[in-house]
VOGUVO-323490 format. One record per residue (C-alpha): x, y, z. Coordinates in Angstrom, 2 decimals. Layout:
N
- u_v_w
- X_Y_Z
...
***
This chain:
627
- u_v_w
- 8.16_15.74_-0.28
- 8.16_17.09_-3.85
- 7.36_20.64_-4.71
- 5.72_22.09_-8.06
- 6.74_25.73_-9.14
- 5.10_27.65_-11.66
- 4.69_24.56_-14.08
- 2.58_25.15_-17.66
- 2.54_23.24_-20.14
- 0.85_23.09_-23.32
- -0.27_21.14_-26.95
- -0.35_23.41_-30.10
- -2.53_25.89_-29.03
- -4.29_24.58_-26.10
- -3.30_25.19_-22.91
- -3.59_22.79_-20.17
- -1.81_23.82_-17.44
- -0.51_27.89_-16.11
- 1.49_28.59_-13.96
- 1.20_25.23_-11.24
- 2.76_25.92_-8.02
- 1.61_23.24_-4.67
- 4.14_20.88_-2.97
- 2.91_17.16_-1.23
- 4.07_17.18_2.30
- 5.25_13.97_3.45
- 2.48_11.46_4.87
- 0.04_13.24_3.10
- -3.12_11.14_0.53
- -4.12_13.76_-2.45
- -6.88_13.12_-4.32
- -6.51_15.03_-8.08
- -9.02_16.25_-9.77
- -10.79_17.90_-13.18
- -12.63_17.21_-16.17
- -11.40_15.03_-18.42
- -8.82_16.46_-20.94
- -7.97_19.39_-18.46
- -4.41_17.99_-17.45
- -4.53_14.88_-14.63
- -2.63_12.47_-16.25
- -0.43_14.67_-17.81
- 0.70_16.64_-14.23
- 1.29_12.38_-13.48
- 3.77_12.32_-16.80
- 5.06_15.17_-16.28
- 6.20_14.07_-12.26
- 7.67_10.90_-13.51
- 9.64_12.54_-16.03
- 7.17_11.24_-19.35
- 6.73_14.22_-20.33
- 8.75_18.07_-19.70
- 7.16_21.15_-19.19
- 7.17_24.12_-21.08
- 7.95_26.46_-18.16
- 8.39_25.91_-14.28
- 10.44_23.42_-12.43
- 9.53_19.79_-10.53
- 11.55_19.49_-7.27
- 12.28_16.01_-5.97
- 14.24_15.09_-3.23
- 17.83_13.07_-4.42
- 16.87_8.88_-4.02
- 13.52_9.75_-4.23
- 11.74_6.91_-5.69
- 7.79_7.35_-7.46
- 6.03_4.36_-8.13
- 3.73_5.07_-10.92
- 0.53_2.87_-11.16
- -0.66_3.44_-14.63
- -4.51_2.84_-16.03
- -3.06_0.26_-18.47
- -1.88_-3.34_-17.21
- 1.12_-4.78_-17.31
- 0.72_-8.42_-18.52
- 3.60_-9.05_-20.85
- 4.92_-11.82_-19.13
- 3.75_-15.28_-18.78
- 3.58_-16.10_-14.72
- 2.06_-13.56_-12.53
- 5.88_-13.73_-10.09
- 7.66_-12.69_-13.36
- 5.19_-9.46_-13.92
- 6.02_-8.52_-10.01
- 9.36_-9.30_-10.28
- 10.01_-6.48_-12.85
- 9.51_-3.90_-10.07
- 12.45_-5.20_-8.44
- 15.43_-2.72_-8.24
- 18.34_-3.59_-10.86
- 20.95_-5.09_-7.94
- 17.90_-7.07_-6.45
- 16.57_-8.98_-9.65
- 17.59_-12.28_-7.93
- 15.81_-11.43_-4.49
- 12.69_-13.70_-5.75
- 11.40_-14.10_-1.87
- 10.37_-10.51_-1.42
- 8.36_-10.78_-4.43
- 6.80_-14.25_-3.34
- 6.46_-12.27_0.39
- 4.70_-9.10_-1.23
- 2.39_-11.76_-3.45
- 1.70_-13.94_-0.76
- 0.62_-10.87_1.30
- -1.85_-9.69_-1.32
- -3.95_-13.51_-1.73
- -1.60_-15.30_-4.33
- -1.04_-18.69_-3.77
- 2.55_-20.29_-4.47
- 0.20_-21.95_-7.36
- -1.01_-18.54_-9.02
- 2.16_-17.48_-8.47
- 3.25_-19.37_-12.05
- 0.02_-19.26_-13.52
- -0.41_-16.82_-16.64
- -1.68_-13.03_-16.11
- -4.85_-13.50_-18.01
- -6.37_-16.12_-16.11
- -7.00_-13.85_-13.43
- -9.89_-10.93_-13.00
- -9.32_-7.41_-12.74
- -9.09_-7.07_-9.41
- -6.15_-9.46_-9.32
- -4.45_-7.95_-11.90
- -4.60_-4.38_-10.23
- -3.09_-6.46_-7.20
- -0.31_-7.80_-9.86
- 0.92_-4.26_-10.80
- 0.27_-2.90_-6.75
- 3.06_-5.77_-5.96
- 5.21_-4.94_-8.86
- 5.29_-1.29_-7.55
- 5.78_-1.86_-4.20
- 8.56_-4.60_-4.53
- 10.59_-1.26_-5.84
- 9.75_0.58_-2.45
- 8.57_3.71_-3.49
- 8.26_6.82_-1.54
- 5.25_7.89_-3.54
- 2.36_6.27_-5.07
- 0.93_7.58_-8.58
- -2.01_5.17_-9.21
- -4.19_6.93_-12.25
- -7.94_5.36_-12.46
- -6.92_2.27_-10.50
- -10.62_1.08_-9.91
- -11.57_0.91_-13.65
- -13.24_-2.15_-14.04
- -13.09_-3.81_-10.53
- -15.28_-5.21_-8.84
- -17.00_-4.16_-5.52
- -14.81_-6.40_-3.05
- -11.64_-5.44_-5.23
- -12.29_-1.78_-5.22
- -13.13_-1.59_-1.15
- -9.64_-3.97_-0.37
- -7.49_-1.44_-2.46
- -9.90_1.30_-0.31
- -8.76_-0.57_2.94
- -4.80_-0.94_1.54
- -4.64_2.97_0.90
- -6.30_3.93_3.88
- -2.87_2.97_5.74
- -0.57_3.35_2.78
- 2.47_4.91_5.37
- 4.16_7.30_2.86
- 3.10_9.84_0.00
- 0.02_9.18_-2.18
- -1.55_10.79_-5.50
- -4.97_9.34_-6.48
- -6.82_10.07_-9.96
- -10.14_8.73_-10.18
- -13.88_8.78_-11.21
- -15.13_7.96_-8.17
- -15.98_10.26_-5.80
- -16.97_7.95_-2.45
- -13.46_5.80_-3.42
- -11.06_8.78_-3.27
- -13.37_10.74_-0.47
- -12.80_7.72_2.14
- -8.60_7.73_1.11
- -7.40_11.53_0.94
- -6.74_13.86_3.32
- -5.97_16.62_0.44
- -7.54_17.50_-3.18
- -5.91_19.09_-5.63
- -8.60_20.82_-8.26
- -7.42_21.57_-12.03
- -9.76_24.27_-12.65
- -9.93_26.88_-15.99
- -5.75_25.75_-16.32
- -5.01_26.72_-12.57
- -3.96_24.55_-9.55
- -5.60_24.65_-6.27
- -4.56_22.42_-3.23
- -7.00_22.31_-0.31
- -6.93_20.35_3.42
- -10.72_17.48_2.74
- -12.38_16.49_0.47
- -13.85_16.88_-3.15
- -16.92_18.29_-1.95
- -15.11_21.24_0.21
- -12.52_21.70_-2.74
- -15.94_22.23_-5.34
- -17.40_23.96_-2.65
- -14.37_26.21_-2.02
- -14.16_26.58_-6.00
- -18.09_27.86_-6.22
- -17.38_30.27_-3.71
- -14.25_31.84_-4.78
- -15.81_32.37_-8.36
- -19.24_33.68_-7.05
- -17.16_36.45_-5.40
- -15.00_37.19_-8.30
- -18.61_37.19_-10.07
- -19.49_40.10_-7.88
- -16.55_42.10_-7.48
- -16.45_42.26_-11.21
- -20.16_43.59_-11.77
- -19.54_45.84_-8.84
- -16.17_46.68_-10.51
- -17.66_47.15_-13.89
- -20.83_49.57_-12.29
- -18.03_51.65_-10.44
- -15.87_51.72_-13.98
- -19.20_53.04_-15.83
- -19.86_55.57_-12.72
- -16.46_57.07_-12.78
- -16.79_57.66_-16.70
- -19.85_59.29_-16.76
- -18.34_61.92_-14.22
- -15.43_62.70_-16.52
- -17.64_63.02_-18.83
- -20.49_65.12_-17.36
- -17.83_67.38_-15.82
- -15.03_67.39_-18.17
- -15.55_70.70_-19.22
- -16.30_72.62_-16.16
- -12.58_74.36_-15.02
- -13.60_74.41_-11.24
- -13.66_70.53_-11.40
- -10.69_70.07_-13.26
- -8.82_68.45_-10.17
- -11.60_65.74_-9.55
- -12.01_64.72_-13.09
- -8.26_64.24_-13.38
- -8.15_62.15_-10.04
- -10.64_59.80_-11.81
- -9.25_59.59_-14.68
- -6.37_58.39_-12.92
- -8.35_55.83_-10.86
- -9.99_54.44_-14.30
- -6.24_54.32_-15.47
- -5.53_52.16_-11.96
- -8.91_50.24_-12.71
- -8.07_47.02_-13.90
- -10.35_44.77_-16.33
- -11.65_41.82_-14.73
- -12.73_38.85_-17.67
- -15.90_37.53_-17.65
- -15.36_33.91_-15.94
- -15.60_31.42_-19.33
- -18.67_29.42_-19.53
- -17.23_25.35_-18.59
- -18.62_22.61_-20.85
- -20.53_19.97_-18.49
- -22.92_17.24_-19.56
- -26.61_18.68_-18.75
- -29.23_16.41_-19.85
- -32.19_13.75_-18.67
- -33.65_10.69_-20.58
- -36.95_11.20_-22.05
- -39.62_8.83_-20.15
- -42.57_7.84_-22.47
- -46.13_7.43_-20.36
- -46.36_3.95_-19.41
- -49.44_2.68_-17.45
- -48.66_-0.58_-16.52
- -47.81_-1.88_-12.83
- -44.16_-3.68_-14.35
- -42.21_-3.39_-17.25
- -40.98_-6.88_-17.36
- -41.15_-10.54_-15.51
- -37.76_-13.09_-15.80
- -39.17_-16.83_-14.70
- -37.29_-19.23_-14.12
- -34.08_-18.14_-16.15
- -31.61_-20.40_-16.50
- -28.35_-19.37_-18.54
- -24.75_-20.68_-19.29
- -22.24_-20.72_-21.65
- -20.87_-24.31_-20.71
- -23.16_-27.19_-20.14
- -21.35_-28.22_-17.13
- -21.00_-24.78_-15.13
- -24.26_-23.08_-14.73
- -23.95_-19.43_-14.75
- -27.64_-18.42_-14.28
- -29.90_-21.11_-12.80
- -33.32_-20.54_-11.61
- -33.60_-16.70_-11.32
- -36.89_-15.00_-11.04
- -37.99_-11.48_-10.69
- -40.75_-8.83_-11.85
- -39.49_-5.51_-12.36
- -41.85_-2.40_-11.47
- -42.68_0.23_-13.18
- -40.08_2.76_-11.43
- -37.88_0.06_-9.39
- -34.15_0.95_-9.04
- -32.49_-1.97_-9.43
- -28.43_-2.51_-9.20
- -26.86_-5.22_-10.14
- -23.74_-6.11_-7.82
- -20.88_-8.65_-7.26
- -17.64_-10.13_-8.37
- -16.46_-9.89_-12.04
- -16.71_-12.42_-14.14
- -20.39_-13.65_-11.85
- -22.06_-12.95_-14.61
- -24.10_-9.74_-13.76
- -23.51_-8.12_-17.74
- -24.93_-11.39_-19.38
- -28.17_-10.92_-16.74
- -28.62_-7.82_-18.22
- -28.29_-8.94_-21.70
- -30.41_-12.07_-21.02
- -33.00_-9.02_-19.47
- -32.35_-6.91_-22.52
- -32.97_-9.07_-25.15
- -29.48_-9.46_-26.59
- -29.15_-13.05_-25.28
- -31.78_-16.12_-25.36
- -32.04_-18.31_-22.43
- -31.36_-21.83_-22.03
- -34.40_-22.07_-19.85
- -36.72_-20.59_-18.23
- -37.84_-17.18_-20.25
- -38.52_-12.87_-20.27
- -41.57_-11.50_-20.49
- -42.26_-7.47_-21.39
- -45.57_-5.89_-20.62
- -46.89_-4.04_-24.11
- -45.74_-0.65_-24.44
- -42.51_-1.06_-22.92
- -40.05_0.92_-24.80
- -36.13_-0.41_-23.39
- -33.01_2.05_-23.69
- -29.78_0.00_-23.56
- -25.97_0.57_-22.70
- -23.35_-1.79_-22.88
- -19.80_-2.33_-22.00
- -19.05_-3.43_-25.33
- -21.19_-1.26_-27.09
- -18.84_1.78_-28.33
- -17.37_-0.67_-30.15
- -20.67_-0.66_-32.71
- -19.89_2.91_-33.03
- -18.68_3.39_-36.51
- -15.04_5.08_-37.16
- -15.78_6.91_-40.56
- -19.14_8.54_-39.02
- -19.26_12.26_-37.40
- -20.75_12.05_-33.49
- -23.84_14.29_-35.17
- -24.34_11.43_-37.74
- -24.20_8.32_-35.38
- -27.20_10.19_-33.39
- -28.66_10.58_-36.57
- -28.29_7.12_-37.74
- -29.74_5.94_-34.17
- -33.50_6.67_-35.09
- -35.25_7.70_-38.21
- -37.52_10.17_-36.21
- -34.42_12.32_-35.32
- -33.43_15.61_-37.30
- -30.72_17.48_-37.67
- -31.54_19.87_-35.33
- -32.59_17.54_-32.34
- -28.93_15.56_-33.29
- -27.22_19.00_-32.71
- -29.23_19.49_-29.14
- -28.17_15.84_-28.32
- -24.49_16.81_-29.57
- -24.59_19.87_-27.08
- -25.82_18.19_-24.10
- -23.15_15.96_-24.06
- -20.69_18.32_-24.42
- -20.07_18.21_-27.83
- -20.89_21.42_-29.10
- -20.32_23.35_-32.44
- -18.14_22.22_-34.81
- -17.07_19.35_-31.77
- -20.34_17.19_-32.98
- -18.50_16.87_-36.30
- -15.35_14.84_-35.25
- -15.12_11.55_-36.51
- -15.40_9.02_-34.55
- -12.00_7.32_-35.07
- -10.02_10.33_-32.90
- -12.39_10.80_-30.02
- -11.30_9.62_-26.66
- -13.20_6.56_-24.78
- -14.81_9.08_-22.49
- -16.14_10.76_-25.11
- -17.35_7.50_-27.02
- -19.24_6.74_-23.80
- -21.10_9.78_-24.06
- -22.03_9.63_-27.48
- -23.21_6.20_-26.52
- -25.47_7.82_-24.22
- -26.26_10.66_-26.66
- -28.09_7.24_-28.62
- -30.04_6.79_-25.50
- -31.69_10.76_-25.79
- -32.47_10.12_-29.31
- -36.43_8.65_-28.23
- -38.36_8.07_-25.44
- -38.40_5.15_-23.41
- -39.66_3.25_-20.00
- -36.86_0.48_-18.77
- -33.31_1.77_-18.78
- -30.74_-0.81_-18.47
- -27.25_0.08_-17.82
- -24.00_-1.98_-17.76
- -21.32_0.06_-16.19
- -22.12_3.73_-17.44
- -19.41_5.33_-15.55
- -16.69_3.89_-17.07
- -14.28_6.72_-19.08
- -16.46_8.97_-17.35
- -15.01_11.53_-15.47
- -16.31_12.81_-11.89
- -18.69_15.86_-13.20
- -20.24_13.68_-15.66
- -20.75_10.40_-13.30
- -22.65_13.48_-11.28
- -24.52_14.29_-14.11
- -25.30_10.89_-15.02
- -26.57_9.80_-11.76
- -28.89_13.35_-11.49
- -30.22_12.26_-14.78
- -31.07_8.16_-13.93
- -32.75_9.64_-10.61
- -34.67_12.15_-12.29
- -35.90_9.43_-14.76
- -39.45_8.46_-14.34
- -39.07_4.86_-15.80
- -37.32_1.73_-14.26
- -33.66_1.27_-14.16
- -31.48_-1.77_-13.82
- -27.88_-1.31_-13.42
- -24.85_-2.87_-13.23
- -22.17_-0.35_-11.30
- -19.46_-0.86_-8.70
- -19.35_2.95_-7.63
- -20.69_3.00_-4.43
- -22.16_6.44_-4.28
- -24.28_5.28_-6.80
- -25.62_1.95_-5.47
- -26.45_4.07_-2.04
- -28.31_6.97_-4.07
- -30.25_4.65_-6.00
- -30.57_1.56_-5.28
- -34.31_0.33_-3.89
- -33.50_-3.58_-4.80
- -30.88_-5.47_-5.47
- -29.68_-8.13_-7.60
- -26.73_-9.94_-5.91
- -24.63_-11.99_-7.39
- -22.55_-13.89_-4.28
- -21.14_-17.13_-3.11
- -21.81_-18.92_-6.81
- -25.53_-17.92_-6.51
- -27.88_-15.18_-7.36
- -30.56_-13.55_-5.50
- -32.92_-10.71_-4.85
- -32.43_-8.45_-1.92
- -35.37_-6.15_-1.03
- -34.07_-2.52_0.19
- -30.98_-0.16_-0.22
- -27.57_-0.93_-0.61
- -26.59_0.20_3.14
- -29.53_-2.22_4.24
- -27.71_-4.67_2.49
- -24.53_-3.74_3.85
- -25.37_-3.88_7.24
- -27.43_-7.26_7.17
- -25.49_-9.36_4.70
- -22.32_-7.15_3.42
- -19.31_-8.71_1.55
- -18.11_-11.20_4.41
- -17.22_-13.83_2.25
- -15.52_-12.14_-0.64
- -12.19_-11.50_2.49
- -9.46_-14.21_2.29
- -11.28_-17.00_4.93
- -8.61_-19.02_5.57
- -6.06_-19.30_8.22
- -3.07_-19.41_6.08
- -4.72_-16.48_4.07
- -5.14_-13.92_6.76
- -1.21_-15.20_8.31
- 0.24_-13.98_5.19
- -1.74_-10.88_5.20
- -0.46_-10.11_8.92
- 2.99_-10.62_7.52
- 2.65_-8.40_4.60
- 1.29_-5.98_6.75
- 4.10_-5.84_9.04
- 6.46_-5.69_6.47
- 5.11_-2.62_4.86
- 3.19_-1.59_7.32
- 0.00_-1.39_4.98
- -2.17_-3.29_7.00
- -3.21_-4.21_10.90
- -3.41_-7.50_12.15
- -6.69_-9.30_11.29
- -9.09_-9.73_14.68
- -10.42_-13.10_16.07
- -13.76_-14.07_14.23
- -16.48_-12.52_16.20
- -20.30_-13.53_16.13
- -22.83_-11.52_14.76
- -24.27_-10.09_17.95
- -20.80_-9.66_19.10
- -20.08_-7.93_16.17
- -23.06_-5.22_15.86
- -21.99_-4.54_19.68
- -18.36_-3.78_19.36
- -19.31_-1.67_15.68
- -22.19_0.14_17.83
- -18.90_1.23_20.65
- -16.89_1.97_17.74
- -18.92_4.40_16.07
- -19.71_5.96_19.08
- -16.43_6.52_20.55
- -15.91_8.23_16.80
- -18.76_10.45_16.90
- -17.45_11.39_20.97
- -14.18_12.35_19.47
- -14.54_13.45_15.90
- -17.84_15.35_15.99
- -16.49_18.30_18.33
- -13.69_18.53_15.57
- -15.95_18.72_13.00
- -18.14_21.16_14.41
- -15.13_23.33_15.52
- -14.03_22.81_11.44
- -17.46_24.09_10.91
- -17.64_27.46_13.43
- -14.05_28.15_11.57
- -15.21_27.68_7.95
- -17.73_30.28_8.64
- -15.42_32.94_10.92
- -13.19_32.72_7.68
- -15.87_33.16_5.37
- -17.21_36.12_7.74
- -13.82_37.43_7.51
- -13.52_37.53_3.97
- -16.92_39.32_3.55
- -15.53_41.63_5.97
- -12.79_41.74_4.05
- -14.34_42.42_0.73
- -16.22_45.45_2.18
- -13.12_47.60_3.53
- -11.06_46.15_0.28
- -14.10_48.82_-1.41
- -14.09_50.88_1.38
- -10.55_51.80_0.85
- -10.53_52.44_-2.76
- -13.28_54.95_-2.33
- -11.03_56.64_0.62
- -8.36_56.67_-2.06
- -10.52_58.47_-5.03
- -11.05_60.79_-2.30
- -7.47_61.14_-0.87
- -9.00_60.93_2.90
- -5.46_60.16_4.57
- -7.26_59.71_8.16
- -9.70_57.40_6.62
- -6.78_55.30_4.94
- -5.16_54.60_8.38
- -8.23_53.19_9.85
- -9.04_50.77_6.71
- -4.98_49.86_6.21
- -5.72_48.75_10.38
- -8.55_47.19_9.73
- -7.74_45.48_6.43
- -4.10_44.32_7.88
- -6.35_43.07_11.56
- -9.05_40.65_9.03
- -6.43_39.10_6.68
- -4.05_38.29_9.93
- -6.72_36.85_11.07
- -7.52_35.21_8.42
- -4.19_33.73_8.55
- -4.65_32.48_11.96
- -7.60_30.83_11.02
- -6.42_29.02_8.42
- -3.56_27.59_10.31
- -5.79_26.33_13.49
- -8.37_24.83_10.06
- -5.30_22.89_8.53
- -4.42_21.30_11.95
- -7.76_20.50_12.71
- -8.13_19.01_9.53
- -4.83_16.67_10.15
- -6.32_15.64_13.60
- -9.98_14.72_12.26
- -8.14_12.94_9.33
- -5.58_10.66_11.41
- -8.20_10.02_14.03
- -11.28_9.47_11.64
- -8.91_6.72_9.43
- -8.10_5.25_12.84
- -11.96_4.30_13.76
- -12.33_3.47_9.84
- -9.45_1.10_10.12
- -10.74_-0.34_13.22
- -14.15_-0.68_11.49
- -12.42_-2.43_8.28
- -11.00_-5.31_11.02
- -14.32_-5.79_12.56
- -15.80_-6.10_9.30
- -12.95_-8.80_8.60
***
């Protein structure tokens, strides 16, 4: 367990963090999160000792060990064993077999075990620095965006490896279904403040939207009663018999403290202009055939017509070549066979990976949405600026010292600058923080055009996706539906090891760290919808009375607290008037609602620990079926 007290810490004149106070119990999964630039990673540096704090004090336990999982790869040596071996504690650098074990556990073969870091994808590479980390033995896990630029199958194995990570856990990341299906705790940075709650991101935001529409209220109703008590002093200041009133209120307005008007927070609030199109489909791809080696076809053979407002997402492993579809579909490459055809009056908006690097260093964010289009003015370049977040003198930074994030969104910024009727995205939510990947996907739904999209965040594929492009098993093909359609008929079966020796050595790693569960005997289909049909409901027999229980509590504490609120009033008005009798009764009555209150609370965060340990069991027994 490590405890935070009272931390703040600052940069010049910005303040990111006041007054931080929350501890991590042991066993417990915390998901952190805020916008970007409020503080995440630096609470991370600031645990592992990267950075020191201004004021306040981190507590951790004596031989407490923190592995820290950073954003940025490790791949400064030349086999993948030497990168893992560097985790290894100083009087263990010759134990080689527990890195081989730990390697062997996570799908390296004794082969890739000497073969260079580079050769391997993403997701591999993320599995390189998990083994490095865990060949220390940590008692904590720090892992800060560790899904940035995985894959599907990649990100949903780490999903299944954290799920029964046995010790301490802190989780930073963009996506909200990833770290929603891990935690059992958030912790919100919100307007330099720390809040810790028992779920999820959506109770934490909609704990956070609650707490601030009350303050919202109590400080009109505060500032009404303020301008009341006034105008009596006033009206009555002079009249003698009154004296004693007027100078209780005028020691009541002395008592009367100021509340701040709640600071308006920057968030990206925008939609993509659709121009009128008339046409059935924006585009036709026949017979496509695409690679960049004459022996290894990468594309062969792929056909599809695009309608005029399909959802399409483009899915699969790295490196299957789902971002040179979309250029071959965008125009940016030419095919070695087979061609693209776009209906007249199809106007295309495009986002690459690689395209903040076109952004130009010496140029102002205003003056690369002004360079995007000759139609654009200053003016409508200032609007752009402000809906993504750049605002005032913020749209005049150059665009050497802005962050990736923010190059992403000036990237998409471009896209506002003119109306169009195919969208095609390549990974959009990359650098992105969690508000904006919300307001990004409100805006692609909203749009009235087409949209093809390359993403690997899984909220987004089941919010939007109507078809599918699937890359899988060295070939490519059209599915027709959603992505949970998908899912359930087809899913990612073949991307988990296959192999008898494969799924021995994850059993072993498993009950070495206890990480995993053994892997079950290979059922058939039928088999297989049966046993996931008792599954589920045996889950919804025994988690659903929880969560309605979690429910009926939620709203007894949030009946308390309006309770609460009332006599809070009540009992300043019994103090203006100096009613002892009618203080008694509200102290009762005040002290009766916050106890329980209390009571309440304690019966939610137990509840909460039994739906979590008994909901990851069913989801753990769901992730060996699926295997």
């Amino acid at each position: 367990m490590i405890s935070i007290d009272n931390l703040s810490k600052s940069y010049g004149r910005q303040s990111l963090l006041e007054g931080v106070s929350f501890k991590i119990n042991p066993k417990e999964r915390v998901g952190l999160v805020g916008r970007n630039g409020h503080g995440k990673t630096t609470l991370f540096r600031l645990i592992i000792g990267e950075e020191f704090p201004d004021d306040g004090n981190i507590n951790i336990p004596k031989n407490y060990q923190i592995g820290y999982i950073q954003q940025n790869l490790d791949l400064s040596e030349d086999t993948v064993l030497k990168v893992a071996s560097k985790g290894l504690p100083d009087d263990e650098n010759d134990n080689l077999w527990k890195v081989e074990k730990v390697l062997s556990g996570l799908g390296f073969s004794s082969l890739d075990m000497q073969r260079h870091p580079e050769e391997f994808s993403g997701g591999f590479q993320v599995r390189m620095n998990l083994a490095k980390t865990l060949v220390s033995q940590p008692d904590m896990l720090l892992l800060d965006e560790p899904t940035n630029y995985l894959d599907i199958t990649s990100i949903r194995w780490i999903e299944r490896f954290l799920i029964n990570w046995p010790s301490e856990l802190m989780l930073i990341t963009h996506d909200r279904s990833f770290m929603d299906k891990i935690v059992t705790h958030t912790i919100g940075i919100h307007r330099r403040k720390v809040r810790k709650i028992t779920g999820n991101t959506e109770k934490l935001y909609i704990q956070i939207a609650h707490e601030e529409e009350i303050y919202e209220k109590t400080r009109v109703n505060d500032e009404r009663r303020k301008k009341e008590v006034e105008q009596f002093i006033n009206r009555f200041r002079a009249k003698a018999r009154l004296a004693n009133l007027v100078q209780s209120r005028i020691k009541t307005l002395e008592k009367m403290k100021k509340s701040e008007r709640l600071s308006h927070i920057k968030t990206l609030d925008f939609s993509f202009q659709c121009k009128p199109f008339s046409g059935k489909s924006v585009l036709r791809a026949s017979d496509v055939s695409f690679s960049y080696n004459p022996e290894v076809s990468l594309i062969k053979d792929f056909n599809i017509i695009i309608g005029a407002n399909d959802r399409v997402c483009v899915i699969g492993k790295n490196g299957a070549g789902k971002s040179t579809l979309l250029r071959l579909l965008g125009g940016e490459l030419k095919s070695n066979r087979g061609e693209v055809e776009y209906n007249s009056g199809v106007i295309m908006g495009f986002f690459e990976q690689g395209n903040i690097s076109t952004l130009v260093d010496t140029r102002t964010i205003e003056e690369e949405i002004l360079n995007s289009n000759e139609a654009v003015d200053r003016q409508m370049a200032r609007d752009i600026c402000g809906a993504m977040m750049f605002e005032g003198d913020d749209a005049l930074k150059k665009i050497r010292i802005i962050s990736g994030g923010e190059k992403s969104r000036v990237m998409l910024g471009k896209l506002l600058v003119k109306p169009t009727n195919l969208l095609i995205l390549d990974e959009p939510t990359n650098h992105l923080d969690m508000e904006s990947c919300d307001a990004l996907l409100a805006a692609i739904d909203s749009y009235e055009g087409a949209v093809i999209i390359v993403t690997h965040n899984e909220m987004f594929l089941h919010a939007l996706a109507q078809r599918l492009i699937v890359f899988k098993k060295d070939q490519i093909s059209v599915f027709e539906g959603s992505y949970q359609r998908f899912l359930d008929t087809e899913g990612w079966d073949e991307e988990i090891p296959s192999s008898l020796k494969e799924q021995k050595n994850l059993s072993e790693s498993a009950a070495e760290y206890n990480k995993f569960t053994t892997v079950p005997d290979k059922l058939n289909k039928k088999e297989a919808r049966r046993r996931r049909s008792e599954i589920i409901t045996e889950r919804s027999r025994i988690c659903k009375p929880l969560e309605q229980r979690i429910e009926s509590i939620e709203n007894e504490i949030i009946s308390y607290e309006d309770e609460l609120q009332v006599l809070t009033n009540s009992m300043q008005d019994a103090s203006e008037a100096q009613d002892g009798t009618r203080i008694s009764e509200l102290s009762q009555s005040i002290h009766k609602s916050r106890s329980s209150i209390d009571i309440l609370f304690n019966e939610l965060e137990e509840l909460h620990l039994e739906y979590n340990k008994q909901n990851s069991l069913f989801e753990k027994k769901l992730s060996q079926l699926e295997e």
